[in-house]
C-alpha positions as YAML, in Angstrom:
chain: A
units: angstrom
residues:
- id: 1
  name: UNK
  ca: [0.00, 0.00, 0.00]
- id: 2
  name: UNK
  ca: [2.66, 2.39, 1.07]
- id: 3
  name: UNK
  ca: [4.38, 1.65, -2.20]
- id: 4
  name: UNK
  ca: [1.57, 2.61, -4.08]
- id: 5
  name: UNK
  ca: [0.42, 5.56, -2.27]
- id: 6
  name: UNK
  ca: [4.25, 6.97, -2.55]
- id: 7
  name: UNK
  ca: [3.81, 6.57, -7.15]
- id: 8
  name: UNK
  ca: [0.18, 8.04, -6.57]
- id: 9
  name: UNK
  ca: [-0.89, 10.26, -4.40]
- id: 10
  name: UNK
  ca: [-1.78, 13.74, -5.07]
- id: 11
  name: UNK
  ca: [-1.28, 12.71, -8.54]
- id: 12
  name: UNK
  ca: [-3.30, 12.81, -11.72]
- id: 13
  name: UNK
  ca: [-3.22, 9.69, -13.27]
- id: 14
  name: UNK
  ca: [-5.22, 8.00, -15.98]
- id: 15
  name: UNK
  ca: [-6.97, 5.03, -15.75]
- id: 16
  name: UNK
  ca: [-7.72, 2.82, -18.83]
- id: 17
  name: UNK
  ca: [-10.03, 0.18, -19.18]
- id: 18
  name: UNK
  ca: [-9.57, -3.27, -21.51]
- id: 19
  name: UNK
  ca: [-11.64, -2.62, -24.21]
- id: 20
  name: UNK
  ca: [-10.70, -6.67, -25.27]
- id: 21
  name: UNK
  ca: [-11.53, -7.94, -21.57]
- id: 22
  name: UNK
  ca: [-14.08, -8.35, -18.66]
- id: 23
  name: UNK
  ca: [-14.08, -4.37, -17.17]
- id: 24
  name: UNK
  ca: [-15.37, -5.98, -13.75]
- id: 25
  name: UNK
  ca: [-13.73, -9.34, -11.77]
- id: 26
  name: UNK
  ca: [-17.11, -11.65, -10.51]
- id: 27
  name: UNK
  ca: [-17.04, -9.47, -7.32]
- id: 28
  name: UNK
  ca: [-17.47, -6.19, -9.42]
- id: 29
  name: UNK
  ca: [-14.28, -4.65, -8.59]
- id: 30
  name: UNK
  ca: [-13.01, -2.34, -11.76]
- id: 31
  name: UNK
  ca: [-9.98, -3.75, -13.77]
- id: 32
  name: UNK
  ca: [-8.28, -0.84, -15.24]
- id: 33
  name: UNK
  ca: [-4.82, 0.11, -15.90]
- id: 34
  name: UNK
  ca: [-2.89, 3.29, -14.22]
- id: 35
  name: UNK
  ca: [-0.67, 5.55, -16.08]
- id: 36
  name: UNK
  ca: [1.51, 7.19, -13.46]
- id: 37
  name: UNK
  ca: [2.43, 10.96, -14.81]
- id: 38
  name: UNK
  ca: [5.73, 9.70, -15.55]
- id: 39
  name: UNK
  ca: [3.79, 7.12, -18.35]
- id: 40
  name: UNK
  ca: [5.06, 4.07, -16.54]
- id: 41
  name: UNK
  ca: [2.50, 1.99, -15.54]
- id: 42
  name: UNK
  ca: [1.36, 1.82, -12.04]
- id: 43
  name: UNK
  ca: [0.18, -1.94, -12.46]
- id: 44
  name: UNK
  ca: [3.37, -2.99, -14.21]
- id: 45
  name: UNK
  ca: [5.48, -1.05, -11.32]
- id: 46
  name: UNK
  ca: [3.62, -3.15, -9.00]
- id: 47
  name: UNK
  ca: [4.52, -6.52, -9.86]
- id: 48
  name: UNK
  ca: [8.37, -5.80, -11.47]
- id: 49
  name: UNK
  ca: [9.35, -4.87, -7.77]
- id: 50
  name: UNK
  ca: [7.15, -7.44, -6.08]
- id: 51
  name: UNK
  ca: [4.80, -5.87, -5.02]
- id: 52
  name: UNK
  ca: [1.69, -7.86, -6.24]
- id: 53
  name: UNK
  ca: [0.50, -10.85, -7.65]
- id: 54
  name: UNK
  ca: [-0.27, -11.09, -11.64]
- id: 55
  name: UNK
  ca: [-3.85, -11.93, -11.51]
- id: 56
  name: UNK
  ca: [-4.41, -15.17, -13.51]
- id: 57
  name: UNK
  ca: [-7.84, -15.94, -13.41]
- id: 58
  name: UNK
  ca: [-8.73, -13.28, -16.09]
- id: 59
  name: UNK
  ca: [-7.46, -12.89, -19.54]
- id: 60
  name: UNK
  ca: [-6.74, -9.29, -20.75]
- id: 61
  name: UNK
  ca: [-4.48, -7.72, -22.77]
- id: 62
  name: UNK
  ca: [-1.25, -7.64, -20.74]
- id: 63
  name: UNK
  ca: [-2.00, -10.61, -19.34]
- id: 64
  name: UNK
  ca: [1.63, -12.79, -20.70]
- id: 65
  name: UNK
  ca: [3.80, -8.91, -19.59]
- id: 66
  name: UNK
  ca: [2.24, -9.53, -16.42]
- id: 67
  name: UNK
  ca: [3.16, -12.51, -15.83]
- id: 68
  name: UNK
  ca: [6.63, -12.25, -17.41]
- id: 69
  name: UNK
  ca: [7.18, -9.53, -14.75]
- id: 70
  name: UNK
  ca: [5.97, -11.90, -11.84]
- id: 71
  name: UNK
  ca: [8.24, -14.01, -12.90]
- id: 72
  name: UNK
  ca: [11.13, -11.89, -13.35]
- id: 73
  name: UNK
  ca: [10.35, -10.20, -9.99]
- id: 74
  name: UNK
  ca: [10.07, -13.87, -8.34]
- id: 75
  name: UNK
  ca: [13.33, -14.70, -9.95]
- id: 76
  name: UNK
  ca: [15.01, -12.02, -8.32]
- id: 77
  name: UNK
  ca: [13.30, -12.18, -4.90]
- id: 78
  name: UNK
  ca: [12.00, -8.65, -5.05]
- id: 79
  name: UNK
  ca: [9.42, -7.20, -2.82]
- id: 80
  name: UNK
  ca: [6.65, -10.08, -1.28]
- id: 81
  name: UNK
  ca: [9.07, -13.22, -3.09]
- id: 82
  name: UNK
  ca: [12.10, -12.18, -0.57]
- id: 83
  name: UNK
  ca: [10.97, -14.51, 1.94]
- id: 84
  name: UNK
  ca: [7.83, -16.22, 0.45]
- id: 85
  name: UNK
  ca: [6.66, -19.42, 1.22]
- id: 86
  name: UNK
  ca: [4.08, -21.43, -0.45]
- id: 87
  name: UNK
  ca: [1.81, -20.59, 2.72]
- id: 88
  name: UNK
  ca: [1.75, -17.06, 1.78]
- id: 89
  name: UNK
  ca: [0.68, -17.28, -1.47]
- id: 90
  name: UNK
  ca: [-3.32, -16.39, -1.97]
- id: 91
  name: UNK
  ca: [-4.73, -20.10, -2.63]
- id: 92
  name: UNK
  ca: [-5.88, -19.12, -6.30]
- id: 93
  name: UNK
  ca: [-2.35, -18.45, -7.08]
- id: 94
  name: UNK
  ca: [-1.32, -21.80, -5.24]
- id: 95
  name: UNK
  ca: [-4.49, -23.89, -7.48]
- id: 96
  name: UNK
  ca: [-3.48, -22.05, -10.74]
- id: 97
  name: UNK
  ca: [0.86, -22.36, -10.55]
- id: 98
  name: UNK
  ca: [1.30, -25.15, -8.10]
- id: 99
  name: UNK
  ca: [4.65, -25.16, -9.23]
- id: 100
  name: UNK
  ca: [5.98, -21.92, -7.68]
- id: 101
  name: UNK
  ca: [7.75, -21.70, -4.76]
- id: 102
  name: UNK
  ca: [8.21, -25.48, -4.46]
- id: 103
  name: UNK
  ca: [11.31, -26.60, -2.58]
- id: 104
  name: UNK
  ca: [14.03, -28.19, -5.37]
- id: 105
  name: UNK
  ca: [14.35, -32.02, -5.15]
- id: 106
  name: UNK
  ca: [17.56, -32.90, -4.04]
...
């Protein structure tokens, strides 16, 4: 949160909707993208420094950069992925990629 609040507030930013996905999750939360001023990407700033989960239950137009940043970003052990177990992983993420976190077979 503190991450975000520090890119955001007292900001203008600009939020963009998919216009080639879902606009609302089941619950009816908005999905939208954030331009920071700068014309970074508050979403993609999120989960390149670990901050945030891709979320994989919905298709949309990023969807594969997202991911490749979750990866990268888990790779790298930035942000949340520093000292992650599979325990702290939300349980969608744990159904849909049981393979991260797993302990290497010796």
């Amino acid at each position: 949160s503190e991450f975000t609040r520090r890119l955001c507030e007292n900001k203008t930013v600009i939020v963009l909707l998919d216009s080639k996905a879902d606009q609302r999750d089941k619950y009816g939360r908005l999905l939208a993208y954030i331009c920071l001023p700068d014309g970074t990407f508050l979403n993609e700033r999120i989960l390149a420094e670990g901050y945030g989960y891709a979320y994989l239950p919905y298709e949309h137009t990023h969807f594969d950069t997202y991911l490749e940043l979750q990866n990268q970003a888990l790779q790298s052990s930035a942000g949340l992925w520093k000292n992650a177990t599979r325990k702290d992983l939300p349980q969608w993420l744990s159904k849909r990629r049981p393979e991260l976190l797993r302990q290497p077979k010796n």
